[in-house]
Every structure is written in C-alpha cells, then in structure tokens.
N, C-alpha and C positions, 0 to 999 in steps of 0.2 A: 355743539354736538348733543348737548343736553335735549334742544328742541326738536332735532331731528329723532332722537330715541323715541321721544313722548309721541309724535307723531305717527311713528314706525308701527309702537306699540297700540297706539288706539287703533291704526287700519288695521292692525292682528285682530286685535278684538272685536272689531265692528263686523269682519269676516272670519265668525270663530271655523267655521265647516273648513276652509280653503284652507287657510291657517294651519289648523289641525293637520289636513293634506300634506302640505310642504313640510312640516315639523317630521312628521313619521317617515316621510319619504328619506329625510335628510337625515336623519337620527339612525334609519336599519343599521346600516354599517357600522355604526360609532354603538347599537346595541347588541348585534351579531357579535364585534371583536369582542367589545366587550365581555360579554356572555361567556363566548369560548374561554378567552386567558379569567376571568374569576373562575368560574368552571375548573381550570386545568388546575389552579393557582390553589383552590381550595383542596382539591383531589390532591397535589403533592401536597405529602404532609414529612416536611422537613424533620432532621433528628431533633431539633429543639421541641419541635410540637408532638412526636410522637416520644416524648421523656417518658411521659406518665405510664401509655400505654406499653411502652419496652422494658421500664425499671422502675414502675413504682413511686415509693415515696424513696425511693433505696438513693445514698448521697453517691454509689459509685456499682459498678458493675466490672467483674472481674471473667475474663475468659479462663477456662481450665487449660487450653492448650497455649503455648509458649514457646521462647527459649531459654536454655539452659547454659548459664555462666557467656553468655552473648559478646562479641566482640563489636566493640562501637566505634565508628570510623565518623568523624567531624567532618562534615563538608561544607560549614562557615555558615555564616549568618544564623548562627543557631540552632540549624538543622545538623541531621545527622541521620544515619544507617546503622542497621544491626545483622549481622550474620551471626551464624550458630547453629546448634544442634537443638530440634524440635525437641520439647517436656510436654510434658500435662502435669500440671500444679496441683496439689491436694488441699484440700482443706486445712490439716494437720502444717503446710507447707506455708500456708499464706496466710495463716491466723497473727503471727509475729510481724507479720507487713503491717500487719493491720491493728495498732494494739487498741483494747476497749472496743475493737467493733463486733457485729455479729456479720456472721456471712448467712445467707439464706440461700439453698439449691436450687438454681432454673436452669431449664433446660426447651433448647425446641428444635425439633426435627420433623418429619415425615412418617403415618405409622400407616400399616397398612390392614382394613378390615375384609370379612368376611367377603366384600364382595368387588377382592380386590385389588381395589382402588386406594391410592395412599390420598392419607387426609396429614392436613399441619395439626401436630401438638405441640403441646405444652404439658412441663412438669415443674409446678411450684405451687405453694400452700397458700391460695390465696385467701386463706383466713390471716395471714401474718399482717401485719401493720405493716410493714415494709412493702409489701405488693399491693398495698391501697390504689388502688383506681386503673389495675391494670387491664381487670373485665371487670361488666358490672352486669349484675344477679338481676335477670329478671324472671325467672320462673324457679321455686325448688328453692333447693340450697348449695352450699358449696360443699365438696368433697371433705370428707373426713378420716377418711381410712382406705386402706391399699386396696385395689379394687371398684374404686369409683371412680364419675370421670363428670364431668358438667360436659356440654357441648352447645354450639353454635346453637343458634335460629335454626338454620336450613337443616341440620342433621336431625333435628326432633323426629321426624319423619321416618327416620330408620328404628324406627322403637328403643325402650327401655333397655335392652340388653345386647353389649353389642361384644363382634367375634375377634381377639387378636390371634390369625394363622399364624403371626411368626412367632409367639408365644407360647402359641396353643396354652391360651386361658380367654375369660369372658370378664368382662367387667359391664358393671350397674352405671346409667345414668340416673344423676339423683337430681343433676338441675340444667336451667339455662342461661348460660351468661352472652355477655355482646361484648365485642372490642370496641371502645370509642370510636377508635379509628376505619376502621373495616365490620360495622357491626353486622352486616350478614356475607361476611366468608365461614368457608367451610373451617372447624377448628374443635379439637377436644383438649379439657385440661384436666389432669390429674394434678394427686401427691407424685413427690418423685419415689421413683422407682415401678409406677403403676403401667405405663406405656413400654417405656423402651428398655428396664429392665436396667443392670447396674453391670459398671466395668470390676472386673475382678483388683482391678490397682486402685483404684481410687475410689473409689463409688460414684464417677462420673465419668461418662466419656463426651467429651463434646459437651457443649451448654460452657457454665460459668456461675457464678454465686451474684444474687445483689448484696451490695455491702450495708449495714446500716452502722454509720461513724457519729461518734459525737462531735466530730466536728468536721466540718465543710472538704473535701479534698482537694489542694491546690496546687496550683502549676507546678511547684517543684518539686511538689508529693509525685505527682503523676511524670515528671520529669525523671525523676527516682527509683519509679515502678518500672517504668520504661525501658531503661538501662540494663536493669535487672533480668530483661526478657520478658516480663507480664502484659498482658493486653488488656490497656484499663479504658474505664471512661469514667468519666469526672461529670456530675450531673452541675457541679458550679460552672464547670468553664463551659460546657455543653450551653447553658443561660445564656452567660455572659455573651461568648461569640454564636452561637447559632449552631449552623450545618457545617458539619466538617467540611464540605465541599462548598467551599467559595463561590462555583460555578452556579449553583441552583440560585442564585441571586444574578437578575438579568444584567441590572449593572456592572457586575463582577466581570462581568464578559470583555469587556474593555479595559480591563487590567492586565488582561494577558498577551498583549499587542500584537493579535492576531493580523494578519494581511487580508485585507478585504479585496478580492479578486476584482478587478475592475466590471466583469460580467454579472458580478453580484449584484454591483449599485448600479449600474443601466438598468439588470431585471426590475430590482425592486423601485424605482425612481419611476420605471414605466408602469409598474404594479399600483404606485400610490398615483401615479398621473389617471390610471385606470379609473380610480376608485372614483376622486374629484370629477371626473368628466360624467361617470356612471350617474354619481350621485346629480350634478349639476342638469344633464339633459333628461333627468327624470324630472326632475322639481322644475324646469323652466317652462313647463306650459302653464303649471301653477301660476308662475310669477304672471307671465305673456297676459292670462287672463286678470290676473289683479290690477295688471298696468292699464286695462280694456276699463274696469270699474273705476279707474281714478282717476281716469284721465281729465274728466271735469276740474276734481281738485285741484290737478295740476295744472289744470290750464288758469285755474284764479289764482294760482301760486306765480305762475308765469304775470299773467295779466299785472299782479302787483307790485312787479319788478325783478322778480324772481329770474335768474337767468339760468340757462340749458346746464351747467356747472352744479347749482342748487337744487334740478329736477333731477339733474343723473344722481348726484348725490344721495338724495330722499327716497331713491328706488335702491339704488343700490344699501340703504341702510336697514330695508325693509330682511336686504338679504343678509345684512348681519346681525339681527335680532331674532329672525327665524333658526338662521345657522346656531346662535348661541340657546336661542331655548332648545333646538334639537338636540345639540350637544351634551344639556342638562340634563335631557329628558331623555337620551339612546345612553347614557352614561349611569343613571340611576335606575333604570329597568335593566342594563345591562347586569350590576353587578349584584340585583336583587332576586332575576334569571337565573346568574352563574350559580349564584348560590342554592338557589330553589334546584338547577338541574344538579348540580353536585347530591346535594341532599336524595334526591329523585335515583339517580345512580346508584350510591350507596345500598341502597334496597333491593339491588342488583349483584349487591357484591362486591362493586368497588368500593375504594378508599376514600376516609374524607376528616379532614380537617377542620381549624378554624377557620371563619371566613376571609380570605385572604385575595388580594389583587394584585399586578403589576401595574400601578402608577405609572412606569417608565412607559407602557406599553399606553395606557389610556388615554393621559394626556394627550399625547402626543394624534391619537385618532380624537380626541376632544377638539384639538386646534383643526384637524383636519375637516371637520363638520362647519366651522364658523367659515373657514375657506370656501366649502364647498356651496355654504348661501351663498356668499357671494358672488363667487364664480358662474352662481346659478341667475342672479340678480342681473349681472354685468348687460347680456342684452336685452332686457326689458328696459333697465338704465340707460341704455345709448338709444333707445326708443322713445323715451318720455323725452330724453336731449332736444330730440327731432321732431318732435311734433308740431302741427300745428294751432297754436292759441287759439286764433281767429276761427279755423275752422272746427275744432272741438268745442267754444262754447259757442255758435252759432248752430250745431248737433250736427253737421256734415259728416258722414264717414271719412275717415284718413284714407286717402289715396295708398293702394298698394305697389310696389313695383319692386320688380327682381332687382337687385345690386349684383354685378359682375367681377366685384371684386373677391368677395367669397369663393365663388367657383373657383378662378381663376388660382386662389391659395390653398384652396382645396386638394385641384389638379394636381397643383408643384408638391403638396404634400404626398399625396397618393403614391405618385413618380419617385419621391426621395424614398419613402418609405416601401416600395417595391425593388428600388436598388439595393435599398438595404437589406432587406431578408434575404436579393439575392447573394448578397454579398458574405452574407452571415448563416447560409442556408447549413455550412459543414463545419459552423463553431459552436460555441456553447449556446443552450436551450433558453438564456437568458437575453443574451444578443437578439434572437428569432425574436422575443417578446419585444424587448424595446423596438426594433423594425414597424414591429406592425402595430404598435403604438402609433406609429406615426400616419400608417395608412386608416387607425379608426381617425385620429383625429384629421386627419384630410376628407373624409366621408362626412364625417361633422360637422365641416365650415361647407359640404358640397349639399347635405341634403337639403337644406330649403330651394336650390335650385333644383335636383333630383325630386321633390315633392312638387314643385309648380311644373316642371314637365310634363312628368306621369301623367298628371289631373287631366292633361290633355289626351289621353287616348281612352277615357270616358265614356267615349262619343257611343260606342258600341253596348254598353251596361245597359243592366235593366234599369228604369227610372230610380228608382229608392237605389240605389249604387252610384248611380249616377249624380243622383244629388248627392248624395254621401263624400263622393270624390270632390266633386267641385267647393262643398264647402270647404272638405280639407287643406285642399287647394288654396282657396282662398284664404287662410289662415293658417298660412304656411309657418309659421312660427311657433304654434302650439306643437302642430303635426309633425314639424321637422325635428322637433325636439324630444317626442316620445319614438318615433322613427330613428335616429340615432341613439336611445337608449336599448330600444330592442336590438338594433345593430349591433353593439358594443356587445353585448352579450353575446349574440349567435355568435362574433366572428372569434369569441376567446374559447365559449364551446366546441364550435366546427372544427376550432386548429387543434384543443389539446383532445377532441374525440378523433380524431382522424391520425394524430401522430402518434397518439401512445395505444392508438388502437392496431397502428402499422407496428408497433415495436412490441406488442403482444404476439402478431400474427409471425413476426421475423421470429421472436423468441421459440416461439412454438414450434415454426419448421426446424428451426437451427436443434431443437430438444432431441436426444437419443440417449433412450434408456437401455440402460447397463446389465438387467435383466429382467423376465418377463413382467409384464403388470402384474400385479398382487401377490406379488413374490418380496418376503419381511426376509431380510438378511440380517445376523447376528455376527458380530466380528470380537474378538477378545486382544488386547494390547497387552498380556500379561505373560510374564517369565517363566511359570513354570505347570506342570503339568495338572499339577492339583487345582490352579486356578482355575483353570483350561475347564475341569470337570466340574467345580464348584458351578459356574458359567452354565454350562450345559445342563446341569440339572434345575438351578433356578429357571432357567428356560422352558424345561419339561415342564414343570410345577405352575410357572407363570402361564403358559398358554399350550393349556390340554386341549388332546385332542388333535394337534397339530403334529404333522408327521417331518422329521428332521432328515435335512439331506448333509451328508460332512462337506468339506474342503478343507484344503488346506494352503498355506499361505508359506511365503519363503523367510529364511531365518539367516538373519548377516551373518556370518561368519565370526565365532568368537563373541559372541556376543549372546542375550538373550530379548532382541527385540526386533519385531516383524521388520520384514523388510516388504517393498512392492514389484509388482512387473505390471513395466507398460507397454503399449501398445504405441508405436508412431501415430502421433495423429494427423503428417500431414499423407496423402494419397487414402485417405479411408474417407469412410461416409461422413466420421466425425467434423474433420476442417480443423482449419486451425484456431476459431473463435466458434466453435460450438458450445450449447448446452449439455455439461456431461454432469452431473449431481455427485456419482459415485464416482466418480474418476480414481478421487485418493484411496479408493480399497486396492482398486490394480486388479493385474487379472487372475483367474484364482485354479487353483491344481489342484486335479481329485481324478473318480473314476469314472465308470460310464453309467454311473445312478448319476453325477451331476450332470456331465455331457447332455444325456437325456432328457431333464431338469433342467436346463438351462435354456436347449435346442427345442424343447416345447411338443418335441414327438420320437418318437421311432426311424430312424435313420440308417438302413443298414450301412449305407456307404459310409456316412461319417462313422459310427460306429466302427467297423473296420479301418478304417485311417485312423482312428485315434486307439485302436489295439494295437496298430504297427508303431505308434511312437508319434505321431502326426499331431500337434497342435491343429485344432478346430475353431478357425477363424469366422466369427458373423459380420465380419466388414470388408464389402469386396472393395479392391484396389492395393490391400493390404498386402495378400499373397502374391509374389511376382516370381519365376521360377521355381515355384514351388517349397518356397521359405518364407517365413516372414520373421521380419528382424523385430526384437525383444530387449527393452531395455529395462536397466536393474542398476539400484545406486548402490556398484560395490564392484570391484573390479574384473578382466573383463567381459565385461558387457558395455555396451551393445553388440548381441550377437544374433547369428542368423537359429532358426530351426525348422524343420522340414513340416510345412503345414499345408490345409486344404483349406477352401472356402466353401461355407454351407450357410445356407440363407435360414434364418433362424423361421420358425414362426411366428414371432412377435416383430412387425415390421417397424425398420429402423432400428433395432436391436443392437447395438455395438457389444464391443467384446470379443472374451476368447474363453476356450478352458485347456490348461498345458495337461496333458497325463504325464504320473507320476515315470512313466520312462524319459519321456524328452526332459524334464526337472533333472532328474538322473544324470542323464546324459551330458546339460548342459552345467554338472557341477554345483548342482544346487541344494540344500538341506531342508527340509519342508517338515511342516510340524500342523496340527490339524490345530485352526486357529478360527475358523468360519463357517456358519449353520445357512441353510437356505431351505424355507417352508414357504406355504400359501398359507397368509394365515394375516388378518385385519386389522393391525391393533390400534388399542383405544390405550391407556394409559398406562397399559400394563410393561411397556419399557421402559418406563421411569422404577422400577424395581427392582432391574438388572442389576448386578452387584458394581464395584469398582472394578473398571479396565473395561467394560464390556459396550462395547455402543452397535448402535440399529440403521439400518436404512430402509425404507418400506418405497416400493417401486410403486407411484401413484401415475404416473402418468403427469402430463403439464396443466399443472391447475389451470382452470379458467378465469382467472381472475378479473377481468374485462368487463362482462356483464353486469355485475353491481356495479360498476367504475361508470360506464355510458350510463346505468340509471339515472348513478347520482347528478351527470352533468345533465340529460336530460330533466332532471326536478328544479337544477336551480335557472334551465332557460327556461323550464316553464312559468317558474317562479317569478323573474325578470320583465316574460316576454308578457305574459299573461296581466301580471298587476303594472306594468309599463302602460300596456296599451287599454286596459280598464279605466285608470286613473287620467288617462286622456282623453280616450270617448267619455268619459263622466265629466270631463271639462267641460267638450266640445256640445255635449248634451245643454250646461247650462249657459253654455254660451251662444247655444243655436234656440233657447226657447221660442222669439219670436219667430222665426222659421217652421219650426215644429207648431208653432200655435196657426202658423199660416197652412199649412200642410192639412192642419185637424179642419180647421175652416170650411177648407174646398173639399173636404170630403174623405180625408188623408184615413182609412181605416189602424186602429193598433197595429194591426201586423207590418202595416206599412213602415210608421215611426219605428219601430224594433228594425226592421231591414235598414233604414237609416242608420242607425245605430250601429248594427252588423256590418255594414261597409263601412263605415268611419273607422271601425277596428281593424276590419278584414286589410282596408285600404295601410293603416298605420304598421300593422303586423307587418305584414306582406311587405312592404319596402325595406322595412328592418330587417326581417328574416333573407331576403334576396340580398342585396347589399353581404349582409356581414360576413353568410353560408359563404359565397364568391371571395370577402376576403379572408375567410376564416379558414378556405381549401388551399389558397395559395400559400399561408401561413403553416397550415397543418402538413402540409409537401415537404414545405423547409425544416419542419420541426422534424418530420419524418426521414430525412437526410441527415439529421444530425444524429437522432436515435440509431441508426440502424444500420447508417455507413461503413461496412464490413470488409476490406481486399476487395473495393473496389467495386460492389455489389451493394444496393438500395434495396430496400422494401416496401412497395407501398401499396399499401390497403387501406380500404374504403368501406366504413359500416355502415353499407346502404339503408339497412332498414334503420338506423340512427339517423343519419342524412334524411330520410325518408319524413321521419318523424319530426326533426326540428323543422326542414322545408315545407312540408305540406300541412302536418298535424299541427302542428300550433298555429298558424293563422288560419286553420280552419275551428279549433278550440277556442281561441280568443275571440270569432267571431261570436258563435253559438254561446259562450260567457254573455258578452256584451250586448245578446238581443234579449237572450233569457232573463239577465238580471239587472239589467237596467230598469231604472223608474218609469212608468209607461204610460200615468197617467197625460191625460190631455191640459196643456198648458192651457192658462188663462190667458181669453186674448184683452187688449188695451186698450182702452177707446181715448183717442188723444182729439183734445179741438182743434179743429183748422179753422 
C-alpha cells in the first residue's frame, strides 16, 4: 500500500495544475459544510461562553423575581417541581442567603428613545470588579454618576445627548463600549437607576444582583436556593457542565431516543448519495484525462507483470489520495472560512463566540470527500483494467466503443425511479427526493450513450460546432461526466424551483385577508376598563397622526375575558384549508364608522341593513335565506342572524362586522376591546403595554423571488464551473487538434467557437436531461405541497425555467470562449 501512495503521490505532483483541479472540485462541499456549521457553531454562543459577558467575574447571579414559601413536589431521580406564589426578593431579603457575599444591581430590559424606537439596556456599574469583562471600553470612559450612559458602536451616531420620553429626562454619553459577544448590536449602559428608573418595593423590578462570594456556589448551595423559590445561577456548575440545555450539543440529540421517520433517512441517504455522485462526476473528467497522461506508465506497469487488479488499483488510489488531501484542505479553509465569516458577520450585528466546530458534523463530511475520490476514480480504474499494453506503448489510439450495458441499467433505473415518484407523488417531500435520486442516477450510467448519440445530429452545425461536437463525442467519458454533473444540478433546481414555486402560488390564492391592506389593528386581552384606556392612549402617543376607528369584541359571561365570533368556514370564499392570518381575532362589533372602515366605501344599502340589525357579510356563499349562522364558544350558539352579502372593496376580503343591535339581540355582552387605523408600523408595537397585541394587513408576502434567485446562483454556480472545468480539460486534451486547426489557417475566433461548442454542447445536455427530470420531479413535489380536498396546484416559473434552459448554456458558452486561453498551440515535429 505504501508504494501505491508514493506513486499516487508523485503523479499528484508531477501534475500539480490538474491536481489542484480535482482537489478543489472535491474539497467545495467538505468546505461549504464546513464553513456554514463553524460559522453557525461560532455564532451560537452557548451559556458557558457567554459567562463573562452575562455575569462578570460575579461567582453566581440572582433573579429578583421568585417564589415565595414554594411547594416542592419530587418526581424521582433527583428532579423535582415547584408551585407557589410569585415574590420579588429584596436585597435586604437575600443578603442572609448569602452570608460574606456582596450583591451588585443588574438589570436589562428595553428603553425607549427620542426617536421611538426601543433599544436593549443595561444597568450596572461596570466599574465594579465583579462586572470585569462584561463590556469592554473602547472610546471615553465608563459611567460614573446618575445620568450617563456609555453606548454601543452603532448608537455613537445619534450624538452626545440622548432623549428618555418615558422619563422625560435626557442623559449624557460619556463613552463607548463593545459586548464581546455581540460587539456591534444596538445597546446602552448606565448606573442603576439611570434607564428604567426604580420599583417603589424594592429598588428593583425585574433584573437580579451578580453575587461576589468568597467562596465557589455549589450544587447543594444552588439546590438550597432553589427550594426556597430563588432563581440562581451557579457560575461553577455553569463550568463544569456547560449549557443548560443539553440539546445545543449535537450529540446530545441521540439521547433523547427520538424516532427517526423512516422518510427522513431515504431523504437524507438520497441527499448524501447526491452529494457523492455531485462531487464524483465533477472530478471524473479530471481523473479520465489523468488516466489519458499515464497510460504509457501504465502500460510498462502492465508490460512488467503488472496485472489489470494492480492498474485498477493504482488509479483508483490516485482517487484516495486526492480525496484525502481534499478533505484536509475543504476541512482546514472550511473552518478558517467559518470563522473569518462569523467574525465578518459580527460587524453586522450578530453574535459571536469562541471559535468553535461540530466534529460530529465534519468528520463525518471529511470521510464523505475520501469516498467521493474514489467513487470519482472507479471509472478511469476499470479503464486502465482494460486497456491495451500492446497498443498504448506501440502509440495507437485505444479503440473507442459504446458498452450496452450502461444504457440498458440506466433505462431500468430511470423506469424504477419514475415509478417511484409516481408512487410517492402524495407522500412525504422526502420519499419525491429519494425517487428521483434514482432517475439522476439512471441518467448517469445513460449519458455516455445520450453524449455518443447526440454527436450524431452534428451534421447540420456550423464547422467550429461541429468539431466541437464530435470531439465531445469522441471522448465521451470526460463529456459524459461534466454532462451529468450539470444534470444533477438542473434536475434538484427545476424540482424544488417548480414545487415550492407551486406551493407559493397555491398559498397565495388560498390567502384571504381579514381586513383592508394597510389597515394596523390593535386588540387588548385585558380585564378591565382602565387597561382598555391605559392601551389606547399608548397607542395615541405611539403612533400620531393616525386616526382610531373603535370596535368592540364579545365578553363570556361571568367572566372577564374576550371571548370570539366566527364565521363557518365551510360554503364561504374562505374553504376549509385556507390562508386566514387573523382568523383568531373573530369577527368584530361596532357601528357604521367601522362598517365603512372595513367595507372600504360608502354603501348606502349596506348601511341601511346594518341600521336595521343586519350583520354585513364580505363572504358570499355564507348568507343563505337571508341569515348567516355565527358561532361563539359559550352556550347557545351556534346561532342564526339576519344578514346581507356586500362585496367589500378589498377583493377577496373575508369577514364580517355584527352592529351592536344583532350582539343585543343574540344575548351577547360586548366591551370595546379593539382599534382599527391605516397606519405602517415599524417598531413601534413592540411598546404597546402588557395584554395588548397587533395585526398589520400586509397582504401575502412574496417570498419566492429571493428563493428562485438563490437556486438560480447555485445552478449557475454548478452548471457554469461544471462545464468551464470540462472545456478546460477538453481544451488541454484537444491541443494537437487545436494546433492542427491553427496550421490550416484556423483563425482565434475559430479556436474560441470550438471552445464555445464544447461548453455550449456539455451544458446543453446537462441542462435538457435534468430540466425534463427535474419537471417531473417538481409535479410530484408539487402534489405533495399543495394537495388540498382534492384539488392540486401547479405552476410553472417560466421565466426561471426560461433561465436555467436557455440562459445558462447560452452563458457557459459566451464564459468558455471569452475566457479560455486562446493562444495558438505549438505544433510537433515528430520523425518518421
């Protein structure tokens, strides 16, 4: 084995260009994953790594909120539960928990500025020794007195003196500090009491103390506290074990003997078979052509006793020495990458840690790279097997000829793999995958026949095409192999552009909003009337200018908590598997400012029906003798009421609005619980108090567009450097051709149109082939998205289709004539 290495390794060497080739080809993927999980890996920054930055040098951190005198209930193996009555701990309260320590005040919430928008703070003294290394100062200094505040990176920008409305006072920036972990998010830190002001009980609401102990707090300390109702953390045991959460360690994951869905490991088995074959018929024209340069070698290998065993061998080792330096080298950019893009990120505002990886995840695509030479290697291997001695060192060309047995397992694969998507067309989106796994690789063992056909209808091309073709033709083994990686590509493109492009378009139709586009609705979940108004006026305040419509909402009986009315959804426009957003508000009861408001115009008929008592329905099918029945989770109901049908102006509009006589009528108690404005918001509902939540009528995002870009960049990605790195083969494999060409008269433009057919030609099959399997594929994916009572969905993003079919082998040509090397080969003067 030793001498096959050594051997392996000097042809690497002796062909560093090619080399290099199949190394990087073989390596993306093992440096992509990579990449991403360091990347993700670094970005999450587990509770252990973010100690410093959450609690200092502090030995423990104490919550102020709690329970009080807690009831503990064992539920074995050392766990246990607490019920009780909610406290907030004082100072004065937990100084005896704590004897010899010091508690120091932090606290962090949301504050909101002059122009605003709420920003994260912070309140604690990071001059204390216990808050060592929680920010760190790089411009200015740190806070010293009530009324100043340090801030972020990014906030320097809003100047020296900044405005708290809910204060109404101003505080001085006196410096700038960075979070290790998040150094440029939005963030200000004061002394306590400078932000959010102080609870009249405690002189804290919310927050918690870091503790500084003289001695370490352990498990039975924290065991102790616990019981007691306190909510501690323990910075030793935090060490010792890590992240609370088990989970965020990927291992972990198979501790909790989840059931692995049988569709999960087809998907994924097919997903990794993807990648192997991806990676293998990229890098096998590499090989093809390597095997072209040794054949001499191999034939005096042969010649000295060497048997077809010892040549397959020797080639196929070529492909486990590439494989493993790929692996070395997509594994050590990878996680030098992730880290560089985390770092990169950061500067953006994410988060980031130490440099960190999943192993579990690496390796495991490590091993998958050394497979993948191989795999890559295997027919150039059964190549050298067969050749001939005699006729290689006599300098004969090797006889070419189609093998029928390929096709013929090709076909049976294609067949199985199209019974099986049909078979799997209305199961899981995993099944569809594995399916047609089996039709790429049936396309796979067929295209070197599908590439010696084609060649034959030539005949028509202009000459430079036409040679183009027939060389490819003739070295059908390089072609078939970058022709099969553009394949594999277009047909995972074409299926998941084409199914989740139908299950955008079904979502969209199926979407019926609740009320008009650019109408912000404000709803209150709260008991009593002064919240109700508390509510309403932060509203006013929060977004002036904006003009309030009332409604009002139904009230259970005996109780003080909204209740809803709905609508039947089946005989309405809705359906019974519609898109309805707001559904859970229910329908809502007011006067004829909402009616009008809602209905988008002047109505006299509706109008008058809904002054007579007439619920005013926007969903026809709903009203049938001139009622429509109304249900309410509370007793009874469902009941009928006397309503009309009026077509909103907002088409597709569902809904209704009851006036306060039919509520009446049907027994019902209503309380004004819900606001309706036009009006745009940006962040300004994250300020609304407690009980109070938002819906804002956007209409159905388009979320699709970005989604087809992306998959259009990675088949350009694919189809583009597939078939560059092929015609660059086929380039240095055609010199004497090309030097023949230049000879007779062959001008540049010529050789470059050579070049462009050889692409155009390799593209072009790829792209035909895969789009074909990739539509039948993306049907069945689309039958499985979108299969609704019985009814399918399926749409077609031509100009996407348009793009992958036409635009890129017309792009990959115009690459490969532009940037190909074009100088005129030297020609050979050989004696005869």
């Amino acid at each position: 084995m030793r001498a096959l290495l050594r051997l392996s390794w000097r042809a690497a060497r002796r062909s560093k260009g090619r080399s290099a080739l199949i190394v990087a080809m073989i390596a993306l993927p093992v440096l992509a994953i990579t990449g991403v999980v360091t990347a993700l890996s670094t970005m999450a920054v587990s509770e252990r790594e973010g100690l410093t930055t959450s609690m200092g040098a502090a030995d423990a951190y104490v919550e102020a909120f709690g329970l009080i005198n807690p009831e503990v209930h064992d539920m074995g193996d050392g766990r246990f539960s607490m019920s009780g009555k909610g406290h907030t701990w004082t100072a004065g309260e937990l100084q005896p928990l704590f004897p010899g320590a010091r508690l120091v005040p932090h606290r962090e919430e949301s504050v909101m500025l002059e122009d605003r928008a709420r920003y994260p703070g912070m309140e604690v003294d990071l001059r204390d020794p216990v808050s060592s290394g929680m920010r760190r100062l790089v411009e200015g200094r740190l806070p010293a007195a009530a009324g100043e505040v340090v801030v972020s990176p990014p906030m320097r920008r809003m100047g020296t003196t900044l405005q708290l409305p809910q204060r109404n006072r101003s505080v001085k920036v006196v410096g700038v500090v960075e979070n290790p972990n998040q150094p440029m998010g939005d963030e200000l830190v004061s002394l306590p009491g400078t932000l959010f002001g102080e609870d009249a009980r405690n002189g804290l609401s919310g927050g918690g103390w870091l503790v500084d102990m003289p001695e370490p707090l352990l498990r039975d300390d924290v065991d102790r506290l616990i019981r007691k109702g306190i909510h501690v953390k323990s910075r030793a045991l935090l060490q010792e074990r890590g992240s609370l959460d088990p989970r965020e360690d990927a291992l972990a994951m198979f501790s909790y003997g989840f059931a692995v869905p049988a569709a999960m490991v087809a998907g994924f088995g097919a997903l990794l078979l993807m990648i192997v074959l991806e990676t293998a018929v990229l890098a096998g024209p590499a090989f093809a052509v390597s095997l072209r340069r040794r054949r001499t070698e191999l034939a005096m290998i042969s010649a000295q006793g060497g048997s077809s065993r010892h040549l397959r061998t020797i080639v196929a080792t070529d492909g486990l020495v590439l494989g493993g330096l790929a692996a070395v080298a997509g594994a050590a950019l990878g996680l030098g990458g992730g880290v560089a893009a985390a770092y990169v990120l950061s500067r953006f505002g994410s988060r980031i840690g130490p440099p960190d990886t999943q192993w579990v995840v690496v390796l495991p695509v490590m091993l998958l790279s050394v497979i993948s030479g191989l795999v890559a290697a295997l027919v150039p291997a059964a190549q050298a097997a067969r050749q001939s001695t005699t006729a290689v060192l006599a300098g004969r060309a090797p006889d070419v000829r189609i093998r029928t047995g390929r096709p013929l397992l090709g076909l049976a694969l294609i067949v199985a793999g199209l019974a099986a998507t049909f078979a799997a067309h209305a199961s899981e989106e995993m099944w569809i995958l594995a399916a047609m796994t089996l039709v790429v690789v049936g396309l796979v063992a067929l295209m070197p026949w599908l590439v010696a056909r084609c060649g034959r209808l030539a005949s028509r091309l202009p000459l430079p095409f036409r040679l183009a073709v027939r060389d490819a033709s003739r070295h059908r083994g390089r072609t078939a192999s970058a022709a099969a990686a553009v394949m594999a590509v277009t047909a995972a493109v074409m299926a998941f552009g084409i199914g989740y492009y139908s299950n955008y378009v079904d979502n969209r139709d199926r979407y019926v909003p609740i009320q008009p586009l650019g109408t912000l609705m404000i709803s209150g979940e709260v008991p009593t009337t002064r919240e109700w108004a508390e509510i309403k006026a932060k509203a006013v305040v929060t977004l002036p200018g904006a003009t309030f419509i009332e409604a009002h909402e139904i009230r259970e009986p005996g109780s003080e908590e909204n209740s809803i009315l709905m609508l039947p959804r089946q005989g309405g426009r809705c359906g019974p598997m519609c898109e309805r957003p707001g559904g859970d508000y229910g329908i809502p009861v007011g006067d004829e400012r909402l009616l009008r408001f809602l209905l988008g115009r002047d109505d006299p008929a509706a109008t008058a029906a809904f002054a007579a008592g007439k619920v005013v329905v926007f969903e026809p099918g709903l009203v049938r003798d001139g009622k429509v029945r109304i249900s309410a989770e509370m007793t009874g109901f469902p009941a009928d009421a006397p309503a009309v049908f009026v077509a909103p102006s907002q088409p597709k509009q569902a809904g209704a609005v009851v006036p306060f006589t039919a509520a009446k009528k049907l027994g019902l108690k209503t309380w004004e619980r819900r606001l309706y404005t036009r009006y745009t918001p940006r962040d300004e509902m994250l300020m609304l108090p407690s009980g109070a939540s938002s819906y804002y009528e956007a209409g159905y995002r388009n979320y699709m567009t970005p989604q087809l870009w992306a998959l259009f960049g990675v088949a350009f990605f694919f189809v583009v450097s597939g078939t560059f790195i092929a015609t660059r083969l086929a380039a240095a494999d055609s010199r004497p051709d090309l030097a023949t060409v230049h000879a007779i008269g062959g001008s540049p433009r010529v050789r470059r149109l050579l070049l462009a057919g050889q692409a155009g030609y390799i593209s072009g099959i790829g792209v035909l082939t895969g789009a074909v399997t990739g539509t039948v594929a993306g049907i069945a994916l689309t039958w499985s998205l979108t299969e609704r009572a019985g009814s399918v969905t399926i749409a077609i993003p031509w100009l996407f289709v348009l793009g992958v079919v036409v635009g890129l082998p017309l792009l990959a040509m115009v690459l490969a004539g532009a940037l190909m090397r074009n100088a005129p080969p030297p020609l050979n003067r050989r004696p005869t």
